[in-house]
N, C-alpha and C positions, 0 to 999 in steps of 0.2 A: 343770725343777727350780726354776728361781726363780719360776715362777707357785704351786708348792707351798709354797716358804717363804712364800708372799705371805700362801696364807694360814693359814700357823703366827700370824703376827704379825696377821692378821686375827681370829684362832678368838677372840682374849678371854681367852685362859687366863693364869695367871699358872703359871708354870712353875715351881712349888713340889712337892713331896714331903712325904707324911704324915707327920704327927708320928712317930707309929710305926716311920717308918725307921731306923736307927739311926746314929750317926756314922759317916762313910766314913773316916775317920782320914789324908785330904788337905786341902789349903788349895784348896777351891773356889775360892775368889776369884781363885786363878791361870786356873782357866779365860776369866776375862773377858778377857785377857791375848791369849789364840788366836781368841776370838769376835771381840773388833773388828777384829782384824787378816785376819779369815775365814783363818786358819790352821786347819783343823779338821783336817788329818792329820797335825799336831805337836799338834792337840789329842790324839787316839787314840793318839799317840806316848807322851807323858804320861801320860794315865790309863794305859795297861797297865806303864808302870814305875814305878806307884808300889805300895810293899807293904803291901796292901791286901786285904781279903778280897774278890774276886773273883766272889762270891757276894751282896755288897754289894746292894741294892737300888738306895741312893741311888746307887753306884758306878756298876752296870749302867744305869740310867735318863740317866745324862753322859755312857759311854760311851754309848750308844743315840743320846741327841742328837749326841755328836762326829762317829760312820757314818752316821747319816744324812745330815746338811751334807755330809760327805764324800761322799756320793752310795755308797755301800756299804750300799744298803739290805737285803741278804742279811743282814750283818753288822748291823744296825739292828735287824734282827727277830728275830732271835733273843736280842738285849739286850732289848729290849722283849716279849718271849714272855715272859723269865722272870722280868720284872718284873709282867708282867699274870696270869699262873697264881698269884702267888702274892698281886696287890691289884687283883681286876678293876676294883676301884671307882675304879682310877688311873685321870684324865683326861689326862696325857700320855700312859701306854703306851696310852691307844684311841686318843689322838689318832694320833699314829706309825705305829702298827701300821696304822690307817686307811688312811692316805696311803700306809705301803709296798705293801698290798696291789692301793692304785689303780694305782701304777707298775708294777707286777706285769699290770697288767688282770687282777684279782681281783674283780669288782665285789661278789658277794656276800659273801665274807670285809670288802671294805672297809665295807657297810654293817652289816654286824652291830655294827663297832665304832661307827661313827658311831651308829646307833640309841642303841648302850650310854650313849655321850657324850648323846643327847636328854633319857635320865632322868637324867643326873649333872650336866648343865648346862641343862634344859627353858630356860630364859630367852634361853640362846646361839641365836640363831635359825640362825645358820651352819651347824651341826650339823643342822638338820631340812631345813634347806634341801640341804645337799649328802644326807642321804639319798635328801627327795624324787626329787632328780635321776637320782639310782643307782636309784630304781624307774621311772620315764621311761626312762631309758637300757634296762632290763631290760625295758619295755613292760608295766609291772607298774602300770598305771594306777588299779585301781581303790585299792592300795597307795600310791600315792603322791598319791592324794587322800583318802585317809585321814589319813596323816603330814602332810600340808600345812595342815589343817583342824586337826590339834592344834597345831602349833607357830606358828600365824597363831592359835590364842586363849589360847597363850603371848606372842607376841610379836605385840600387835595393832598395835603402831606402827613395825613393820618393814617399811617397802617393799618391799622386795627377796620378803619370804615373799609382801603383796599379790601380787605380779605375777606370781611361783610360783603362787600357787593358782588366779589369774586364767588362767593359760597353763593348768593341770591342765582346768580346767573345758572352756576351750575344745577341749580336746584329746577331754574328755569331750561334746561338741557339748553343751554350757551356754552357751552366750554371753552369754546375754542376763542370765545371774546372775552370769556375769565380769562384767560393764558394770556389775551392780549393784555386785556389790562394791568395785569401783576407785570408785563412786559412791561410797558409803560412807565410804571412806577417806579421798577429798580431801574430806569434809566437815569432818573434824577436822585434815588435813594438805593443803593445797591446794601444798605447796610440793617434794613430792618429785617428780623430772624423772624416773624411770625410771616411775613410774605413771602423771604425765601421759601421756608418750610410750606407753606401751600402752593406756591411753585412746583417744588420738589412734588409734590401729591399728585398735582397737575401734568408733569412731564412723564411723572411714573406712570399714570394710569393709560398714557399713550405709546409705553416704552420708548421714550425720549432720552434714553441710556446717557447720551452727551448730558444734555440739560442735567439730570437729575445730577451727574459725578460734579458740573461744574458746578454749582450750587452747594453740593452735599457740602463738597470737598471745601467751600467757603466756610459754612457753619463747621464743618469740623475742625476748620485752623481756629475757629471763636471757642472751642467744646461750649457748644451750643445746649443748653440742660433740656434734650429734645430726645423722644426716642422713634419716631414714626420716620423721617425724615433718613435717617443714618441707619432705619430699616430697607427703605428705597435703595439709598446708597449701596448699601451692601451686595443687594438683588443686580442693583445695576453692574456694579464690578462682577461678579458673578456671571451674568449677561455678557459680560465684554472678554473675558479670559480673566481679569486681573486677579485671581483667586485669590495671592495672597493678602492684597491689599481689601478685599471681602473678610476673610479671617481675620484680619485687622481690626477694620470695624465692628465686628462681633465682639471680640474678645475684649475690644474697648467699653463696649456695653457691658457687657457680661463684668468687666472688673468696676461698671459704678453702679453695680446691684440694678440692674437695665435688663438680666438675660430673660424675656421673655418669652414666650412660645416661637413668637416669627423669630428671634435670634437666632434661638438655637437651633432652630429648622434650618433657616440659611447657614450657620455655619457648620451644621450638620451636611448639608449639600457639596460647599468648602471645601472642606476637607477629606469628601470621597470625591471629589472631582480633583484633586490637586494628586491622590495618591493614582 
């Protein structure tokens, strides 16, 4: 539940209501009242005794958010059903509806909404990125490098879509155009760490020893809170002679409760390779 609020508050949306709705004839403002206090089931308390037409859009879409939070996502969707049959082009009731039907494990009812959300919000990359995922999930690969390749030339300055469609490719045995593409990227953005770090995976798995030290060696002047990555790294010094600068790395891990099995293997290697 709280990784979903996570990302309500992530999605970008501003959680407004079409003009077109009409007055709910309550003092909203009392809801902020139950929101900061996360009261939400003296929120749903409230709304249903206020006298009010019940049929309300704007009404139904508060209740909708109040069950939701409440975790009553039964009760959630059906507030949000009859908000969205009558304005599919609402981006909360897709958003909602979305997420109820993930808890549900509904995956294709969730991405139908998410999709809806791609054309209502194309610039949100969140929304094609959780699609894509729902086609991955569904093994619906050719789908979901489809969607990835739209919403990465919506959103070319999103990392997070890069490494999506990087991860699609490879899935689709592309590599070597995943590698281009995260090329590509740190050309104009050399500073986002989730791309480096699948760089680093990508060079590693080809033993690209260069690649992976220049890159590591970026993220480890950020101490990057990564551990796969500055596993490469290590392998790669190791790979190159630099032992001590491998010992380094390790022991760097290993001092921020990091020493994993690959660590201490590699710096197990290290260290009979130095003596």
């Amino acid at each position: 539940m709280k990784k979903t609020f996570l990302f309500i508050l992530l999605a970008g949306l501003i959680l407004d209501y079409s003009p077109a709705y009409s007055q709910p004839g309550y003092d909203r403002t009392r809801l902020t009242d139950f929101y900061q206090s996360n009261d939400y089931e003296g929120a749903v308390s409230w709304l249903q005794s206020q006298p009010v037409d019940h049929g309300n859009l704007q009404f139904l879409a508060d209740l909708g958010y109040a069950y939701f939070m409440n975790e009553d996502f039964a009760s959630a969707k059906t507030s949000f059903l009859t908000v969205f049959r009558q304005r599919p082009d609402n981006p909360q009731a897709n958003l909602y509806l979305a997420q109820v039907y993930e808890e549900a494990d509904l995956p294709d009812s969730a991405l139908y909404h998410y999709l809806l959300l791609t054309k209502l919000r194309p610039g949100n990359y969140r929304f094609w990125q959780k699609s894509t995922q729902l086609y991955i999930t569904s093994t619906m690969y050719d789908s979901a490098l489809s969607c990835v390749q739209k919403g990465y030339a919506a959103n070319p300055r999103s990392g997070k879509l890069a490494v999506q469609y990087a991860n699609v490719l490879v899935i689709q045995k592309q590599a070597a155009k995943a590698d281009s593409l995260l090329n590509r990227f740190l050309q104009t953005d050399s500073s986002d760490k989730e791309v480096i770090a699948r760089k680093i995976d990508l060079a590693s798995k080809k033993s690209d020893h260069a690649a992976v030290i220049y890159w590591g060696e970026k993220l480890l002047a950020d101490s990057a809170d990564m551990v796969l990555p500055f596993v490469n790294l290590a392998y790669s010094y190791l790979n190159v002679d630099s032992v001590n600068k491998s010992i380094y790395v390790c022991e760097w891990l290993i001092g921020k409760n990091k020493g994993y099995a690959p660590v201490l293997y590699c710096a197990a290697l290290a260290y009979a390779k130095k003596k």
